[in-house]
N, CA, C and O atoms as a MOPAC input file, in Angstrom:
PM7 MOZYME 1SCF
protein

 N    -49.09300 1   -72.24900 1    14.85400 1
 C    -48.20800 1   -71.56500 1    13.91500 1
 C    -47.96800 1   -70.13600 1    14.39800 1
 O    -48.88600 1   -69.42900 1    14.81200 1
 N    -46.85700 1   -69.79300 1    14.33600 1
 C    -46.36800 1   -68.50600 1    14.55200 1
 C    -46.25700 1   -67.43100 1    13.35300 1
 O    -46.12700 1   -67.91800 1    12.23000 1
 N    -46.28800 1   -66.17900 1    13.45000 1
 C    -46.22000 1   -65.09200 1    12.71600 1
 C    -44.86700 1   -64.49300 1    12.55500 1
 O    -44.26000 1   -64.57200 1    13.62300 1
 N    -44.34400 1   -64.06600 1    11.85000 1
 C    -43.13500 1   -63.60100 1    11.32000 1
 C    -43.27900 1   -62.26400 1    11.16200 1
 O    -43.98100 1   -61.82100 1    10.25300 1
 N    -42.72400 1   -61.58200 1    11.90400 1
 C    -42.89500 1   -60.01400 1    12.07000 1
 C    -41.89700 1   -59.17300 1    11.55400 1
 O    -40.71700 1   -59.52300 1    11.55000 1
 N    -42.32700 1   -57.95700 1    11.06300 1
 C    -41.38700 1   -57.12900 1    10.42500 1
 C    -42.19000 1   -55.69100 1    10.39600 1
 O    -43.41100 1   -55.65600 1    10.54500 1
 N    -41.41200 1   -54.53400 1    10.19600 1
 C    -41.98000 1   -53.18000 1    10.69700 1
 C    -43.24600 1   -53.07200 1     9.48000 1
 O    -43.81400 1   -51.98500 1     9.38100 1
 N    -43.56600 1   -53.93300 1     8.78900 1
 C    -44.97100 1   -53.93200 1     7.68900 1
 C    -45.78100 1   -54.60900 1     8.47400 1
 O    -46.91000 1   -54.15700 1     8.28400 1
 N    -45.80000 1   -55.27700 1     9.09400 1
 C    -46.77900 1   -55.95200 1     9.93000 1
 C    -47.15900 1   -55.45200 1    11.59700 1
 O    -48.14800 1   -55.03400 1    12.19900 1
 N    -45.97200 1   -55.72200 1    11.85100 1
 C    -45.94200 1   -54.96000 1    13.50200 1
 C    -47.08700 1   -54.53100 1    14.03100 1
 O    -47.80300 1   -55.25700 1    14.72100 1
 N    -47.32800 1   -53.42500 1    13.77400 1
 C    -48.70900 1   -52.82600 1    14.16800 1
 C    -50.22300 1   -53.38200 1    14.01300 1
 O    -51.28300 1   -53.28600 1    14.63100 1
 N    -49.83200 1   -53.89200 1    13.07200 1
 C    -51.54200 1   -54.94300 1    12.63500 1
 C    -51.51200 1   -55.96500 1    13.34900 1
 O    -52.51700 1   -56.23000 1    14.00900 1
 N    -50.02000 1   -57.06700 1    13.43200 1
 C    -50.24500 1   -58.04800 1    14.16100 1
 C    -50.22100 1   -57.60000 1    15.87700 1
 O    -51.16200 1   -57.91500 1    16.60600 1
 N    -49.48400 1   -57.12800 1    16.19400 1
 C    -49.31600 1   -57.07200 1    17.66200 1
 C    -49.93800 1   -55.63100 1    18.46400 1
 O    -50.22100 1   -55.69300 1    19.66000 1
 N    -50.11400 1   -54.33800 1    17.67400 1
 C    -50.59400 1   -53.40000 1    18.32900 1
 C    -52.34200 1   -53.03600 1    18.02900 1
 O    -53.06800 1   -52.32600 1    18.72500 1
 N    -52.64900 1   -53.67700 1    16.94200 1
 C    -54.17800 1   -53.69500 1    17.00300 1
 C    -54.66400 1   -54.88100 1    17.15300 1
 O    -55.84600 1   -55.15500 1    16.94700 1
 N    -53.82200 1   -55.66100 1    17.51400 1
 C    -54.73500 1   -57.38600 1    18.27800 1
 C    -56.06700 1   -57.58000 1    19.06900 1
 O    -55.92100 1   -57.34300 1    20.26800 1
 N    -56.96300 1   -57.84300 1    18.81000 1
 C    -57.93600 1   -57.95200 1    20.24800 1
 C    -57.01400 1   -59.20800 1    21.05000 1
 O    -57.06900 1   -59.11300 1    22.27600 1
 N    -56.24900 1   -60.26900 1    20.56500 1
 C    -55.84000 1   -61.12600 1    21.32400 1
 C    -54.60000 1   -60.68600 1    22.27500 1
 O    -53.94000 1   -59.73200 1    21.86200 1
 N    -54.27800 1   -61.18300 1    23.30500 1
 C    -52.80900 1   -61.03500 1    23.76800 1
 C    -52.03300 1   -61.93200 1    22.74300 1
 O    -52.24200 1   -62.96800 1    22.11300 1
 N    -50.41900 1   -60.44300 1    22.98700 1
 C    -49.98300 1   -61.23800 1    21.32100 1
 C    -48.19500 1   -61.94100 1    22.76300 1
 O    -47.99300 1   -61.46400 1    23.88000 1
 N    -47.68300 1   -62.62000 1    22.35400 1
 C    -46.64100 1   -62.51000 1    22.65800 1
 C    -45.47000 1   -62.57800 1    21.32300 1
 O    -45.52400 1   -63.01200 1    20.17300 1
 N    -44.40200 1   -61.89800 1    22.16000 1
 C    -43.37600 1   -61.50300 1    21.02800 1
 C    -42.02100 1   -61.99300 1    21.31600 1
 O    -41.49500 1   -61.65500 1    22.37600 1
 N    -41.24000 1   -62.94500 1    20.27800 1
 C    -40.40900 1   -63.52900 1    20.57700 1
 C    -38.97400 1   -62.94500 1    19.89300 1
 O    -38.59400 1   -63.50300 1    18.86400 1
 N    -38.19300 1   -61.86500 1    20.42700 1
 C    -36.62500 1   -61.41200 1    19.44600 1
 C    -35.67600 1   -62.00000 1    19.89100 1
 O    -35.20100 1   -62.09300 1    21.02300 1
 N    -35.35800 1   -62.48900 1    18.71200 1
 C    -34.27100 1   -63.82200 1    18.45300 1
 C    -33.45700 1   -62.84100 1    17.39200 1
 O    -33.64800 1   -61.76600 1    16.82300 1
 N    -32.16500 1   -64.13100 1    17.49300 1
 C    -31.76800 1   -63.64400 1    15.89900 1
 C    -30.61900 1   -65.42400 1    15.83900 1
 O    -30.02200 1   -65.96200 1    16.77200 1
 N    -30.71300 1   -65.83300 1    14.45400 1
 C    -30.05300 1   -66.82200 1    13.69700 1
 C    -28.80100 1   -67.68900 1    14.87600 1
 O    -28.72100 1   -68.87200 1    15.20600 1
 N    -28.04100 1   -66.58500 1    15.22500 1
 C    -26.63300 1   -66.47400 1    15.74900 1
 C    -26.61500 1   -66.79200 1    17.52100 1
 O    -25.54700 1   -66.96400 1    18.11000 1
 N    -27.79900 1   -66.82900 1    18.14700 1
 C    -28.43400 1   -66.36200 1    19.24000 1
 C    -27.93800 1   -68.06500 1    19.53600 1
 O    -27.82300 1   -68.75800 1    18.52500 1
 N    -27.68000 1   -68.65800 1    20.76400 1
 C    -27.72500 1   -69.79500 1    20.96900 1
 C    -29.05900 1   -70.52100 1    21.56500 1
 O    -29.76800 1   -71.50100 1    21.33300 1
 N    -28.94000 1   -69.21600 1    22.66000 1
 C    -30.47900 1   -69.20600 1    23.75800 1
 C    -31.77000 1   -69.02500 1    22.91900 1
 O    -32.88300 1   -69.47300 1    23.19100 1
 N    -31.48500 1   -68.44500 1    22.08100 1
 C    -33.06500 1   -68.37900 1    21.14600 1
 C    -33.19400 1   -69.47100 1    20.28900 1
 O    -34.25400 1   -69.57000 1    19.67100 1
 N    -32.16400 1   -70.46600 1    20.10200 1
 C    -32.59300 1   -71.39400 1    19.27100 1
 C    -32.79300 1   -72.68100 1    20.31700 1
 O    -33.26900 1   -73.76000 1    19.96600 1
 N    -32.41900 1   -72.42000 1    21.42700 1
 C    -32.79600 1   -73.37100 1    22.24500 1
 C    -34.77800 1   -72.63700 1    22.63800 1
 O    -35.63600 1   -73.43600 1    23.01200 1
 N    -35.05500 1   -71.39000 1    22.48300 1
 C    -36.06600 1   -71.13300 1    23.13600 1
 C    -37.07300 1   -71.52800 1    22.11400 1
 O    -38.13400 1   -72.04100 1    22.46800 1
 N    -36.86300 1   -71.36900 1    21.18600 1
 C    -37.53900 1   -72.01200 1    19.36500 1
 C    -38.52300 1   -73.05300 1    19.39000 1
 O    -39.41900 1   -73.13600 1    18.55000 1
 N    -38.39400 1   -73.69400 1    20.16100 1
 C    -39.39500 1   -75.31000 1    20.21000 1
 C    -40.55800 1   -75.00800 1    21.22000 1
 O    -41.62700 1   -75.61800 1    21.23300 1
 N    -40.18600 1   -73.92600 1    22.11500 1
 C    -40.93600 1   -73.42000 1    23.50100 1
 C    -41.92300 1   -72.74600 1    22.64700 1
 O    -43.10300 1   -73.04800 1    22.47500 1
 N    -41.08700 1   -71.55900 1    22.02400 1
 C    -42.46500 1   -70.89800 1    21.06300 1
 C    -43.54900 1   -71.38900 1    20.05700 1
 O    -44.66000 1   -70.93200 1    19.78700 1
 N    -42.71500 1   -72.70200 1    19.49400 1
 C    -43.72500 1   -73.34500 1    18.89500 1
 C    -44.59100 1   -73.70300 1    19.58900 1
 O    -45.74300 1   -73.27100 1    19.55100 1
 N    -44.05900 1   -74.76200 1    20.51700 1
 C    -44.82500 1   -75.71100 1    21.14900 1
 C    -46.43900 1   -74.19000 1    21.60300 1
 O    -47.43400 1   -74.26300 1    20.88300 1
 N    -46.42600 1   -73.48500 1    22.30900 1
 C    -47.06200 1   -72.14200 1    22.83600 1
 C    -47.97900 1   -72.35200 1    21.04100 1
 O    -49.00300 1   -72.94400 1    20.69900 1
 N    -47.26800 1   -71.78100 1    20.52800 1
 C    -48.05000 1   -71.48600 1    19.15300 1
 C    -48.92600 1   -72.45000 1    18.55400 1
 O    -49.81900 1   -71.96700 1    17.85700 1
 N    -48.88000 1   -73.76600 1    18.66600 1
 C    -49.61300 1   -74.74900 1    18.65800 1
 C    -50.71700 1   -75.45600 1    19.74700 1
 O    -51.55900 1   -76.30500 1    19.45900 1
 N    -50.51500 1   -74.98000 1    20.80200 1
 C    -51.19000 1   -75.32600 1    21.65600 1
 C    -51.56700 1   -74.31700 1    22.51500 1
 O    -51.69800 1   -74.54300 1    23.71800 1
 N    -51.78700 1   -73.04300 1    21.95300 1
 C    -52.55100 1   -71.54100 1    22.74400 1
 C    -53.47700 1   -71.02900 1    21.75700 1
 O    -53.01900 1   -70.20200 1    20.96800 1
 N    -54.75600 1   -71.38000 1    21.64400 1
 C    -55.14300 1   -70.41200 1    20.63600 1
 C    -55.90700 1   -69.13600 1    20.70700 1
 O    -56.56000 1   -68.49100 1    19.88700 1
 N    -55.52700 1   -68.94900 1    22.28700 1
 C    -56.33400 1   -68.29600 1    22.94200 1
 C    -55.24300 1   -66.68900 1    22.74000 1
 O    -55.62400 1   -65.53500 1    22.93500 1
 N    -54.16200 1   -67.04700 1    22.39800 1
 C    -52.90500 1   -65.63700 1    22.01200 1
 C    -52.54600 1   -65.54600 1    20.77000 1
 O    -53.09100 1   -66.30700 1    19.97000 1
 N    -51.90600 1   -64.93800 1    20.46900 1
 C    -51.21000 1   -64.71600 1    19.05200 1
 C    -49.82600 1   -65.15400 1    19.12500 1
 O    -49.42000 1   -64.33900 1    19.95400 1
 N    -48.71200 1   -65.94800 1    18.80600 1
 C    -47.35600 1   -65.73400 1    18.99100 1
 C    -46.68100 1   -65.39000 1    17.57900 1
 O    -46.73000 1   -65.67100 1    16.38100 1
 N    -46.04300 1   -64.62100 1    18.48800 1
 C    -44.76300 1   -63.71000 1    16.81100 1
 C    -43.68500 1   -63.97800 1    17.42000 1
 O    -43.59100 1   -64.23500 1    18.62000 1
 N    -42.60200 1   -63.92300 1    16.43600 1
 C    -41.20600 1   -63.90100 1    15.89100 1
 C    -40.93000 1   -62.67200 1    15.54100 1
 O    -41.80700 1   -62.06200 1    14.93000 1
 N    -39.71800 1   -62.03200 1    15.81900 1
 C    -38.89900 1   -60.96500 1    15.64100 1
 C    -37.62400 1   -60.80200 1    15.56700 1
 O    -36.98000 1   -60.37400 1    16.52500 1
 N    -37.05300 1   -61.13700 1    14.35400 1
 C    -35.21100 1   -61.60300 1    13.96600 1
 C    -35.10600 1   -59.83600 1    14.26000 1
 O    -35.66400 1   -58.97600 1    13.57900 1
 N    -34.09300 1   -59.57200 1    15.65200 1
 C    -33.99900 1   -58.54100 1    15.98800 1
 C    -32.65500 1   -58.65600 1    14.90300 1
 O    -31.70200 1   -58.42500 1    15.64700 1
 N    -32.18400 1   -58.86300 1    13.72100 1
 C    -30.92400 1   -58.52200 1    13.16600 1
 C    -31.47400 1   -57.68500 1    11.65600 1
 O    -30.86900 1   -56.91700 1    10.90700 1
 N    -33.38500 1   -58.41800 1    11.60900 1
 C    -33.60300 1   -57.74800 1    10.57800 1
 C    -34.20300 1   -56.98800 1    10.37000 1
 O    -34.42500 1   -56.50800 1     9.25900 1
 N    -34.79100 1   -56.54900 1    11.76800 1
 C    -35.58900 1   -55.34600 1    12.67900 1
 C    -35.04000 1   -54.72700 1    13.61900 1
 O    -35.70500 1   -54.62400 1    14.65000 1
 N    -33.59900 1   -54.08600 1    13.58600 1
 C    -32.92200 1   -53.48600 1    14.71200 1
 C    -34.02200 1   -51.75100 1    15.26600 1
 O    -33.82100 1   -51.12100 1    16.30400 1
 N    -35.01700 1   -51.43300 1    14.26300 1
 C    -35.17800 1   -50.48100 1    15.06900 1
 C    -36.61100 1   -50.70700 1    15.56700 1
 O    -37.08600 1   -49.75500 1    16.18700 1
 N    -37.19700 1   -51.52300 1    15.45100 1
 C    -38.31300 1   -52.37700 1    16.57600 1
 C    -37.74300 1   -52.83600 1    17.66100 1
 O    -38.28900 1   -52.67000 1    18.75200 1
 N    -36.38600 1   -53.57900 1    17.52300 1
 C    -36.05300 1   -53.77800 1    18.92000 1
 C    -35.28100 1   -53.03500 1    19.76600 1
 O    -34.82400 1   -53.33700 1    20.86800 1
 N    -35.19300 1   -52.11500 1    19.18400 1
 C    -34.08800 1   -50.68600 1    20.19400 1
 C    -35.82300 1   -49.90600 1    20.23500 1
 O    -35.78000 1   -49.01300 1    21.08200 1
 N    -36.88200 1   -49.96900 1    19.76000 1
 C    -37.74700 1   -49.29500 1    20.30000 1
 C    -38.36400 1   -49.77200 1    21.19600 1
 O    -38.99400 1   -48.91900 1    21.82200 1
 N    -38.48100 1   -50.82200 1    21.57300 1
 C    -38.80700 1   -52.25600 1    22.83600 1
 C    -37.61000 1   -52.32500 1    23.58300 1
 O    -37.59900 1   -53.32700 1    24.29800 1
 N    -36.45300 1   -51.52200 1    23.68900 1
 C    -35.40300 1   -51.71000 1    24.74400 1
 C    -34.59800 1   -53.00700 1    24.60700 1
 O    -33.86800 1   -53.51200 1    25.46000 1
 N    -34.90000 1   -53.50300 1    23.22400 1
 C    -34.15100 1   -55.05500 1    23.19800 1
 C    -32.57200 1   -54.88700 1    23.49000 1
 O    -31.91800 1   -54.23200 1    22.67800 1
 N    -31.84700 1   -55.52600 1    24.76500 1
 C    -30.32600 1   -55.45600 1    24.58400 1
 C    -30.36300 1   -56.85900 1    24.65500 1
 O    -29.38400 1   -57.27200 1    24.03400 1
 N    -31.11200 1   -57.92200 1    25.17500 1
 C    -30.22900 1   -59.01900 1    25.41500 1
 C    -31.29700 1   -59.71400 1    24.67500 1
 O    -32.39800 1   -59.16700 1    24.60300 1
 N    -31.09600 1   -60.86600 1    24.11400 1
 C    -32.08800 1   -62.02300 1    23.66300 1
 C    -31.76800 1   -63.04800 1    23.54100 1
 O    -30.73500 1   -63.22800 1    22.89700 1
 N    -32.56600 1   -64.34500 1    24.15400 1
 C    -33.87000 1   -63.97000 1    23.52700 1
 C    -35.04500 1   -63.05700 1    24.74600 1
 O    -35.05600 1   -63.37600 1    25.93500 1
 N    -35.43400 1   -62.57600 1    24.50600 1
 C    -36.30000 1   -61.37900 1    24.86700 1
 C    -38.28400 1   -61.56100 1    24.80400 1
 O    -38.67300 1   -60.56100 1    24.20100 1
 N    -39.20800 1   -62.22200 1    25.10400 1
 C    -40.19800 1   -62.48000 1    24.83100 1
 C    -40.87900 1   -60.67000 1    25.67300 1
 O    -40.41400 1   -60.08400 1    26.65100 1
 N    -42.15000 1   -60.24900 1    24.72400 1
 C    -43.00200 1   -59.46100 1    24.98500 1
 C    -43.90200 1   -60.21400 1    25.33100 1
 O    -43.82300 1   -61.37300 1    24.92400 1
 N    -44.97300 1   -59.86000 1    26.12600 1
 C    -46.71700 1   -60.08200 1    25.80800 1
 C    -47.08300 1   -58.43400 1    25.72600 1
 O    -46.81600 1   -57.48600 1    26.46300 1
 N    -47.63100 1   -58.53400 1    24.79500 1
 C    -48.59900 1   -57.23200 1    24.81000 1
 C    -50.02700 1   -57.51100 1    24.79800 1
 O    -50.46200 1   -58.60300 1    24.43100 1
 N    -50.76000 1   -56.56500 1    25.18500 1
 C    -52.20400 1   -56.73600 1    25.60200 1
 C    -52.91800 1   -55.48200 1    25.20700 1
 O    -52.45800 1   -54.64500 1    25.98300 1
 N    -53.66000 1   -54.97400 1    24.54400 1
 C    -54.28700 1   -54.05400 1    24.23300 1
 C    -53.29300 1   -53.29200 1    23.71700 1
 O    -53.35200 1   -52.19300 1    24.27000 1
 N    -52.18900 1   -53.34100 1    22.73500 1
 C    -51.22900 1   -52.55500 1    22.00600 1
 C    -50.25000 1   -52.14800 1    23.06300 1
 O    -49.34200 1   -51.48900 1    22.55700 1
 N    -50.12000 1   -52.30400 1    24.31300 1
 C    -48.93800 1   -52.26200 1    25.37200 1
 C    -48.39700 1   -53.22100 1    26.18500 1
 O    -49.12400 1   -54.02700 1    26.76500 1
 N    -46.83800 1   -53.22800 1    26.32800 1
 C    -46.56000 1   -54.41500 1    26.89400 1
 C    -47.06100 1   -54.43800 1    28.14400 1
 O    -47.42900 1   -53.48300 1    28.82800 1
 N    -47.05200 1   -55.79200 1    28.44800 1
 C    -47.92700 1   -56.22000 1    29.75000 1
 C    -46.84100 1   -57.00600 1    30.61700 1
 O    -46.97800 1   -56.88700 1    31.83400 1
 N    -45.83500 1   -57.75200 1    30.18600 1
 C    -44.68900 1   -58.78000 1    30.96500 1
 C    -43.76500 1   -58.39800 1    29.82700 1
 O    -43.95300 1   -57.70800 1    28.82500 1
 N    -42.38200 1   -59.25600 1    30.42500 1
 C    -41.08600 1   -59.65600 1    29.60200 1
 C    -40.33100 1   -60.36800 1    30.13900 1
 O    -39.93100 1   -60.04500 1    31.25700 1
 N    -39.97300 1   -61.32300 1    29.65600 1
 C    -39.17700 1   -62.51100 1    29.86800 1
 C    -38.02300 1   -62.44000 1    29.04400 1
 O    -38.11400 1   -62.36200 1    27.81900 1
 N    -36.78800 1   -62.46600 1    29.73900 1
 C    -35.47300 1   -62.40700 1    29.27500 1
 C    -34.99400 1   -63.82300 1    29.98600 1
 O    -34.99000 1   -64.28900 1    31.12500 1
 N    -34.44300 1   -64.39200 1    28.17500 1
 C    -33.40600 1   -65.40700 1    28.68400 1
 C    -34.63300 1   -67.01300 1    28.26700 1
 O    -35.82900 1   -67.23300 1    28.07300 1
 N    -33.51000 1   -67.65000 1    28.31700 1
 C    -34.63200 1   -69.33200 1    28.41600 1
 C    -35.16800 1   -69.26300 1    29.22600 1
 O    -34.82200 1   -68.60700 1    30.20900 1
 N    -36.58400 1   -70.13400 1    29.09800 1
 C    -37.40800 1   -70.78200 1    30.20800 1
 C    -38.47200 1   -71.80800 1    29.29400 1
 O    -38.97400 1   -71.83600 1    28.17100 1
 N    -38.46000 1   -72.57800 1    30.48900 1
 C    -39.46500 1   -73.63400 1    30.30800 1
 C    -40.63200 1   -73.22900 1    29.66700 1
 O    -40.79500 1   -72.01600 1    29.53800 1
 N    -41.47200 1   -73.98500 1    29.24100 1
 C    -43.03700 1   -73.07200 1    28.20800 1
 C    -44.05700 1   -73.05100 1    29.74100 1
 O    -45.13900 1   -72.48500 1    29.59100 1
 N    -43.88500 1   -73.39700 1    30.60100 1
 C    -44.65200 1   -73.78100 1    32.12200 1
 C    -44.82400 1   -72.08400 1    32.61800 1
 O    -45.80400 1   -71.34800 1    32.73500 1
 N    -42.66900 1   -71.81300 1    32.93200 1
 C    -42.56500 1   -70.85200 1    33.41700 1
 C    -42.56800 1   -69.16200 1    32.29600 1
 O    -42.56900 1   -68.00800 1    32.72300 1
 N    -42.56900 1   -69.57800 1    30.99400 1
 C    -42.91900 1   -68.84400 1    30.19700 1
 C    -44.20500 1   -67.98000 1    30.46900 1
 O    -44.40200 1   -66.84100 1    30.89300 1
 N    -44.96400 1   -68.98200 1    30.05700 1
 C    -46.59500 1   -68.95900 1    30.21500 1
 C    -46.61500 1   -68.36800 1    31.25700 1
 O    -46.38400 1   -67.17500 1    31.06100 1
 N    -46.86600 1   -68.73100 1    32.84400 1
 C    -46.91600 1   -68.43300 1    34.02500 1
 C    -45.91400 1   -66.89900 1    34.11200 1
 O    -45.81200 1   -66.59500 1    35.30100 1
 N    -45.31300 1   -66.07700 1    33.37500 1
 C    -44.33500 1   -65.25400 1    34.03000 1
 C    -44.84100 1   -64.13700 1    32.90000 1
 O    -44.49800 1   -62.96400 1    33.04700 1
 N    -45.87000 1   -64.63500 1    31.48800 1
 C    -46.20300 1   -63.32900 1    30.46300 1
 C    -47.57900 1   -63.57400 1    30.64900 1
 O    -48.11700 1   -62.49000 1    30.42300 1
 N    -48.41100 1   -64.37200 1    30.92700 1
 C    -49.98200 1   -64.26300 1    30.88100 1
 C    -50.43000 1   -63.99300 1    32.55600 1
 O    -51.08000 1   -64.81300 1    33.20400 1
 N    -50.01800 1   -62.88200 1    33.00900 1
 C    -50.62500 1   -62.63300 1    34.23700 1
 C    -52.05900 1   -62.38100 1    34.31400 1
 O    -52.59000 1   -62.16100 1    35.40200 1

C-alpha cells in the first residue's frame, strides 16, 4: 500500500523516514502516470523494505516546483531526508527499482 502525500504529511512521511521513501508526482490528466500507477503499486506491495508515496502534483504545486517537478510522471527516492535518484517518464518496475535504489 502506498501513502498519499500532501504538504501535512510530507515531512513526516518522506523527510524523517529511517526507510528509503520513493516518491511518485502524477496528476489525474497525466497519461504516463496512469500507465506508471500499477508499477507503483506493484513496488508498494512487494518492497517492504521502502516506503512508496504518491504526489498529485495538481494538488501540491508548491512541493513539486520545490523538487524541480516540470515533467511527470517524475519518481524521487529519498534517503535520509535527501534525494538520492530520479526517474522521469515510464519504466518498467525492473528498471525503476534498478535506476532509484542504488
Amino acid at each position: 500500500m502506498y501513502i498519499e502525500l500532501n504538504s501535512d504529511n510530507f515531512e513526516t512521511e518522506v523527510l524523517k523516514s529511517e526507510k528509503p521513501v520513493i516518491v511518485d508526482f502524477w496528476a489525474d490528466w497525466c497519461g504516463p502516470c496512469r500507465m506508471m500507477a500499477p508499477v507503483i503499486e506493484e513496488v508498494a506491495e512487494e518492497r517492504s523494505d521502502i516506503k512508496v508515496c504518491k504526489l498529485n502534483v495538481d494538488d501540491e504545486p508548491d512541493l513539486a516546483n520545490h523538487y524541480g517537478i516540470s515533467v511527470i510522471p517524475t519518481v524521487l527516492c529519498f534517503k535520509g531526508g535527501e534525494v538520492a535518484a530520479k526517474v522521469v517518464g515510464y519504466k518498467p518496475k525492473e528498471d525503476l527499482i534498478a535506476a532509484l535504489l542504488v
